[in-house]
C-alpha positions, 0 to 999 in steps of 0.5 A, spaced: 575 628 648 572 623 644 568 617 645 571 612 641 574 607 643 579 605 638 582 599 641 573 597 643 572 598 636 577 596 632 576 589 635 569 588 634 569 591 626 576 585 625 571 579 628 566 582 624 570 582 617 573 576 619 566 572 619 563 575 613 570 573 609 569 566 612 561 566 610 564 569 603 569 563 602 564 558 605 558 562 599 563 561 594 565 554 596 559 552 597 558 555 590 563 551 587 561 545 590 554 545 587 556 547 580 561 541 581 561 536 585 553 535 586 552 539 579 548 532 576 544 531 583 541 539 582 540 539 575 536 532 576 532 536 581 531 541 576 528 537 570 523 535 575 519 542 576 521 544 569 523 542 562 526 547 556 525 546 549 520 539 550 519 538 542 511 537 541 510 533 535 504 535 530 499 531 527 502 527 521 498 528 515 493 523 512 494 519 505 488 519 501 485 514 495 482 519 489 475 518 492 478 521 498 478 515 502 484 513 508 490 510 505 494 511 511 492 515 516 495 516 525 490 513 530 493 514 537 494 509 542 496 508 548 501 504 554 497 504 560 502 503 567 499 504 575 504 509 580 503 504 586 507 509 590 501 514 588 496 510 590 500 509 597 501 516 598 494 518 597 491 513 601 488 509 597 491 502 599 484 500 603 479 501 595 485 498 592 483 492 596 477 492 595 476 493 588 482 489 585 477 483 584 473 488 579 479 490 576 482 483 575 475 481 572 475 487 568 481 487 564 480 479 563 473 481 560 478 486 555 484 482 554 480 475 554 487 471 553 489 473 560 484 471 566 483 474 572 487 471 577 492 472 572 491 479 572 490 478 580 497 476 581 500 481 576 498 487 579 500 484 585 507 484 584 507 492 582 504 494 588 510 489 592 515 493 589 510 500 590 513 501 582 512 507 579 511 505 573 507 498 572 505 496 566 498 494 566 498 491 559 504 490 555 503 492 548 499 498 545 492 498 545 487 502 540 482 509 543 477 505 544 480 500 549 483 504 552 476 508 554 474 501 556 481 500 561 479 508 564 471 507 566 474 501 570 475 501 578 480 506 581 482 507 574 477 512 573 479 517 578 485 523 577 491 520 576 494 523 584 489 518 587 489 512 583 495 512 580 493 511 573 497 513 568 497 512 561 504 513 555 500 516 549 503 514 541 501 516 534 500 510 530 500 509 523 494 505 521 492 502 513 484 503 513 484 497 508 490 493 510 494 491 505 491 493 500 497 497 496 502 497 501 507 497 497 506 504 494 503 507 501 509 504 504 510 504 511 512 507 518 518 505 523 512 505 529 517 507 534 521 511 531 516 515 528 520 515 521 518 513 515 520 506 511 518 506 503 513 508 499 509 514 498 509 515 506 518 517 504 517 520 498 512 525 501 514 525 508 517 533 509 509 534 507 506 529 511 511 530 518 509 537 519 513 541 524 515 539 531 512 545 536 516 547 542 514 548 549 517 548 557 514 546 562 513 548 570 511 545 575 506 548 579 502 546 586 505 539 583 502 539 577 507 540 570 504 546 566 506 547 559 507 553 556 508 554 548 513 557 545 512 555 537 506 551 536 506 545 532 504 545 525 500 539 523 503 535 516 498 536 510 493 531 506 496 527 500 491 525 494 492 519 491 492 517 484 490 510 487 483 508 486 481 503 491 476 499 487 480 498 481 486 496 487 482 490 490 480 487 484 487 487 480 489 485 487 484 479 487 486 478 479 492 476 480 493 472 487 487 468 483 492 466 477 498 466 480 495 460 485 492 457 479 498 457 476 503 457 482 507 462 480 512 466 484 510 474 483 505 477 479 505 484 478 498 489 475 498 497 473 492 500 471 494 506 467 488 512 465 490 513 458 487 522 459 492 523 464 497 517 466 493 517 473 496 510 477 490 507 479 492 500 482 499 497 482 499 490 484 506 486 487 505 480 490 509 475 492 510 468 494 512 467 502 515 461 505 508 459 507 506 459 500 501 466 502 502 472 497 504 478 500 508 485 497 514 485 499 518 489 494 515 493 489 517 489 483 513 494 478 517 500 478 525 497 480 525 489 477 529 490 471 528 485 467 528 483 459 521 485 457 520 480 452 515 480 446 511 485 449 517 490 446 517 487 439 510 493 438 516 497 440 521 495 435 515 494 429 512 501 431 520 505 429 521 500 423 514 503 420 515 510 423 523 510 419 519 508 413 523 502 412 517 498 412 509 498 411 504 493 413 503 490 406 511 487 408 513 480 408 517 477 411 519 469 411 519 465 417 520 458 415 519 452 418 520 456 425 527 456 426 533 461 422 540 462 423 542 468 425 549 469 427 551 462 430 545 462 434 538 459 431 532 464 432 526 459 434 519 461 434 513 458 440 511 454 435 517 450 430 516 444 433 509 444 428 513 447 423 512 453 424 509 460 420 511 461 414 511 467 409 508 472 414 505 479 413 508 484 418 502 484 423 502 478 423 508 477 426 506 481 432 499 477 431 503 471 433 509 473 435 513 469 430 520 472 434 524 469 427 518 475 423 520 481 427 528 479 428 529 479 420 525 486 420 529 489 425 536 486 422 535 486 415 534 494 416 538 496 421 544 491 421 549 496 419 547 502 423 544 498 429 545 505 433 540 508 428 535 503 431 537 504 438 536 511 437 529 511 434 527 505 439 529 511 445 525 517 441 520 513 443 521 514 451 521 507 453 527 508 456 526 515 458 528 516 466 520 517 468 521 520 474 517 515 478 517 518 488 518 511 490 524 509 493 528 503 489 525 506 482 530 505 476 529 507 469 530 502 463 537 500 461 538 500 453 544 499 450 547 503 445 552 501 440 560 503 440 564 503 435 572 504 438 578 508 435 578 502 430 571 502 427 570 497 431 564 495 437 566 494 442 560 493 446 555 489 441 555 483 437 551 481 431 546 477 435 544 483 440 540 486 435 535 481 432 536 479 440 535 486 442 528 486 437 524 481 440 525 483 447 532 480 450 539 484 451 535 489 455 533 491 462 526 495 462 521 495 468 514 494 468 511 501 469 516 503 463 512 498 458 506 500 460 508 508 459 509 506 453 503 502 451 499 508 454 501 512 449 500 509 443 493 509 446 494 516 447 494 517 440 501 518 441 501 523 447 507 519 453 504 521 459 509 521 465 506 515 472 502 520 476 502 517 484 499 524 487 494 530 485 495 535 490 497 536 497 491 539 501 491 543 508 485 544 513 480 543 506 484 547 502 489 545 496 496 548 498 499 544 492 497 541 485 500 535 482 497 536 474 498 531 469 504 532 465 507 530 458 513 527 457 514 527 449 507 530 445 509 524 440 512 518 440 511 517 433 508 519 427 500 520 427 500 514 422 505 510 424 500 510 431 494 509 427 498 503 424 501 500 430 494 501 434 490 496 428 495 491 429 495 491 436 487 491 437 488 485 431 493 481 436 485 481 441 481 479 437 484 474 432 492 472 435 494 470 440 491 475 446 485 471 445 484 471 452 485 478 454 479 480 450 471 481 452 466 480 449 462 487 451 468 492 448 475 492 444 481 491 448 488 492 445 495 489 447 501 484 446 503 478 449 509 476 452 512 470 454 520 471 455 525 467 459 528 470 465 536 470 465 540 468 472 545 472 469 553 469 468 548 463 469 545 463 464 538 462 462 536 454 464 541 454 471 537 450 475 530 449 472 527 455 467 523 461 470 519 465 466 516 472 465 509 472 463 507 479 459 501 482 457 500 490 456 494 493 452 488 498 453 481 498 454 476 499 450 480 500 443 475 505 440 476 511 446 481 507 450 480 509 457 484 506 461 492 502 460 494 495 463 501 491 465 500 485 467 507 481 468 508 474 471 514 470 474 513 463 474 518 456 473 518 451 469 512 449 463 507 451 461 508 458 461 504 463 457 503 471 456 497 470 453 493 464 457 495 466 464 498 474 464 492 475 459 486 471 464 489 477 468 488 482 464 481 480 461 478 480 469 481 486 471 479 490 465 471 487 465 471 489 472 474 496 471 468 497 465 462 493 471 464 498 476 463 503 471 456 501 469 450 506 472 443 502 474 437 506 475 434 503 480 427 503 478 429 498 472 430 494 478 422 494 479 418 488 476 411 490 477 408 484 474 412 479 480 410 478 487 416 474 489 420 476 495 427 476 493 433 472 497 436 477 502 443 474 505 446 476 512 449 482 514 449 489 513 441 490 515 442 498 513 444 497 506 439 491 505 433 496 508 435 502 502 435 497 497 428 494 499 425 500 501 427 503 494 425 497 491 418 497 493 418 491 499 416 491 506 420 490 511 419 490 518 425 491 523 426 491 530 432 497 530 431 504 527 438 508 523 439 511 516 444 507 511 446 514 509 448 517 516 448 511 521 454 505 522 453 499 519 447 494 523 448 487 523 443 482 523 439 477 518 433 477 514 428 473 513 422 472 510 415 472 512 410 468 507 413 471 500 409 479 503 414 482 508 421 481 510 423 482 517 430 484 518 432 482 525 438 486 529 443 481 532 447 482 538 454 485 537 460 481 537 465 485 542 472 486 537 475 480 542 471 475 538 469 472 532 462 474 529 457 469 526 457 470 518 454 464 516 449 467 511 452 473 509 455 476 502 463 475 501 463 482 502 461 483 509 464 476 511 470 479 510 468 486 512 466 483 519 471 478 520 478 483 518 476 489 521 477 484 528 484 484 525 483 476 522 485 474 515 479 472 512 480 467 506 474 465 501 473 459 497 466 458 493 461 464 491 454 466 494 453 466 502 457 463 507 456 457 509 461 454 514 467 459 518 472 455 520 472 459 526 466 459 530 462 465 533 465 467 540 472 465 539 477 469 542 481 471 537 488 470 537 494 473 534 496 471 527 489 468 526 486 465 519 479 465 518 476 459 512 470 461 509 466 456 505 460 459 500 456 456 496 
């Protein structure tokens, strides 16, 4: 007989399936519960021990100036906070009581606008609500603030024990400022996005390749593990010449406020390769300061004015409908044309007369240059247009910055009828002395670059080449455009003229006396489109563009003035413009041997002003003269030493280390050169204006100031 007992059995196997359905089903619906009800609360737990897919953003590229200085450059900074509920846990609240005063003292000496007890209460509040997140200090802060905050009390320990914590960030910073902005441009810092300039148009090289890890959280600790590495953006090298940039920056905001005039823009070209060594766009702003806002040199369309009439004599004489033995009758300054009167600058006095032609660009007579062009082209004005394009004034020049537009130039339409439907008989008298079309500075000044290019049109060049960890991974070389705009003579032709307008017409002002430079003035009314041209007082475009020096020209320049109301000149206010920035670029170059410097026969100690100690320690100790000095360091390799210099009875100078000034405060420059003035002063964020030449005598903001946002420094030389 068998020992199994079915009805024991039975039972028991059916109470022990039954509970294994029900712990089934409670599985499954505990399951389904999770996956939906608590699905957030559990997803929730998860991003706290691990993270997928966390994008690791590279390291952005830098953009250089030709010398290989930073333009713009990522600098971190940092957002510092406190976990007050960290501090808590790690029992910590008894040191935390016992240094807060160090602390509060600390960050007062670091952030002198905020004081201690300020601080204090500050801190206070965060640890009442036990944040885990409390800022210690609103706004961003540079490395080495940041370096200063974590050597403070509790700050300098693990984060799990004092609670410390800091958010970092990439900055982009403009190692000079300003400087150049415009053509730079500039980054949208909390989205990390490019805004204008170069940092736009070259922005898939610089940005690089975001990277990608997940993280794990391990013992309390979040470990990142690296799926794709980031790769980092490449260096851009810029065309821009830093020197060339400030003193054509400098050149023009000194005329624009002798003159009180509304924007000025400079582009300085190199003849060989169409290389942008400086472009100027200032600005007046409500607070009567100049600023780059816009980049008028490549986007404001506007009627050129004379500077276009080299253009209109250079095709007449490349026609061959005229040559340089032409005259032309100019009158009393005043000639009917159509309806309307052609007027010269001067028919007031009675005007010119019998003209040659290059004496119509000599003095800019607008009735000789519009009766040449009319009384050739009259009937076939698209004959002109046609050989006014062949010269590529019009050409669209490829310009990498956002908002450049090339030329506008009409061109004559006949109908079905034989008739123009787009054209008068003014437009081309009008059209050759610079009216009825819409040209940018840089493509006058490309034009100008070519006639001293003997011909050969370069196209504007922003940037050499794209380099990567030392290397050049991409080349930029100069291109041409047109390898002739005109006939070798017809260039030689326009070329005399234009060095004729410096030397004996109306560009006076733009020449120098230690080398020969080239160009046209211009001086032109700006339209206010359907009203007109004198709604509401008359604005002006002041032109100059030429080269430099005119036997071997090395470098091209557009200088363009706006300004409102009378006087108005291209040649004494444009042209003062280009005379400096061409005499400063030609200084830079000059070479001194320092043992010229010497004079032997002399026993006088020289006048040493204030300032960088290191530069004034090469230059004596070159020179021969003794110096004493209470600090050691080379000039070459070593940061610039601040201090002053004095004179001990005519024999030694004694160069005497000063105490630094911490970068809260204003330092004492009195003594000093502009430039370290300046240097000094706006390397602490301040914006430094001058007034006068030599050394510092009187600083509107005195020595230990506590800087503040949105400060002006005065300096007063003398």
């Amino acid at each position: 007989m068998s020992k199994f007992n079915y009805k024991k059995v039975i039972p028991r196997y059916r109470c022990i399936a039954i509970a294994m359905t029900f712990i089934a089903i409670t599985v499954v619906g505990r399951t389904l519960y999770i996956m939906t009800a608590k699905h957030d609360y559990w997803m929730q737990v998860a991003d706290r021990v691990k993270k997928d897919s966390v994008k690791v953003k590279p390291a952005r590229g830098n953009i250089l100036s030709c010398k290989g200085q930073f333009l713009a450059s990522s600098l971190p900074e940092f957002k510092v906070y406190m976990d007050f509920k960290a501090l808590k846990d790690a029992n910590n609240d008894s040191l935390w009581d016992a240094k807060i005063d160090s602390i509060a003292e600390g960050l007062h000496h670091i952030f002198p606008e905020k004081s201690s007890a300020a601080f204090k209460n500050h801190l206070a509040e965060g640890r009442t609500k036990l944040s885990r997140h409390w800022a210690i200090w609103p706004k961003r802060i540079d490395y080495n603030t940041f370096t200063e905050i974590k050597v403070l009390p509790i700050f300098n320990l693990s984060p799990y024990k004092s609670g410390f914590h800091y958010e970092e960030y990439n900055a982009r910073k403009r190692s000079y400022g300003s400087l150049a902005g415009r053509t730079i441009g500039a980054m949208y810092g909390a989205k990390d996005t490019a805004r204008f300039g170069l940092e736009l148009s070259y922005d898939s090289i610089l940005r690089g390749k975001n990277g990608i890890v997940h993280r794990r959280k391990v013992r309390n600790k979040f470990l990142n593990i690296t799926d794709t590495p980031p790769v980092d953006g490449a260096d851009i090298i810029t065309t821009i010449d830093v020197d060339i940039q400030d003193l054509a920056e400098r050149a023009v905001v000194d005329e624009l406020r002798e003159i009180n005039g509304n924007v000025g823009v400079a582009i300085v070209m190199e003849v060989a390769t169409g290389d942008i060594k400086a472009i100027v766009n200032m600005e007046k702003c409500f607070d009567n300061e100049y600023r780059e806002i816009h980049n008028h040199a490549v986007s404001d369309l506007l009627e050129p004015g004379s500077v276009f009439k080299t253009a209109s004599i250079l095709v007449a004489l490349d026609d061959g409908v005229v040559d340089t033995t032409a005259k032309v009758e100019t009158g009393a300054g005043v000639w009917p044309m159509y309806g309307r009167e052609m007027k010269d600058w001067n028919w007031r006095k009675g005007g010119y007369g019998l003209l040659t032609l290059p004496k119509t660009l000599w003095y800019s007579s607008n009735v000789g240059v519009s009766r040449i062009i009319d009384d050739h082209y009259r009937n076939n004005p698209e004959k002109f247009v046609k050989s006014i394009l062949r010269t590529g004034i019009g050409d669209d020049l490829g310009i990498p910055l956002v908002g450049a537009t090339p030329a506008r130039i009409r061109m004559p339409h006949k109908n079905s009828h034989g008739q123009y439907d787009n054209w008068s008989r003014t437009d081309l008298p009008w059209m050759s002395i610079g009216y009825v079309t819409q040209i940018p500075p840089i493509s006058t000044l490309t034009f100008y670059n070519a006639i001293a290019n003997n011909g050969k049109m370069m196209r504007p060049r922003f940037v050499q080449r794209v380099v990567k960890d030392g290397k050049t991974v991409m080349e930029f070389p100069p291109e041409v455009i047109r390898p002739a705009i005109a006939k070798p003579t017809s260039i030689k032709k326009i070329q005399t003229i234009l060095e004729q307008v410096v030397s004996v017409g109306l560009g006076k002002k733009a020449g120098s006396e230690s080398f020969k430079v080239s160009g046209k003035t211009g001086t032109a009314q700006m339209s206010k489109g359907s009203a007109g041209y004198k709604a509401g007082g008359t604005n002006y475009l002041l032109s100059f563009a030429g080269y430099f020096p005119s036997d071997a020209p090395e470098y091209s320049c557009i200088v363009c003035i706006q300004k409102s109301g009378l006087p108005a000149s291209g040649g004494g206010m444009s042209g003062v413009v280009f005379h400096n920035i061409a005499e400063g670029i030609m200084a830079q170059r000059l070479k001194v041997n320092i043992e010229d410097a010497k004079d032997a026969s002399s026993i006088l100690i020289p006048d040493v002003l204030n300032g960088n100690l290191t530069a004034a320690y090469n230059v004596l100790n070159a020179l021969g003269i003794k110096t004493n000095t209470n600090w050691s360091g080379s000039y070459l390799n070593g940061n610039p030493i601040w201090g002053k210099a004095q004179n001990k009875n005519n024999k030694t100078i004694a160069l005497i280390r000063e105490p630094s000034y911490s970068k809260k405060v204003i330092p004492d420059v009195l003594g000093m050169g502009a430039r370290d003035a300046v240097y000094a002063i706006e390397s602490r964020g301040v914006k430094t204006i001058i007034d006068g030449r030599g050394k510092v005598v009187k600083q509107s903001l005195p020595a230990g100031h506590y800087i503040k946002k949105n400060e002006k420094c005065y300096l007063i030389l003398k």
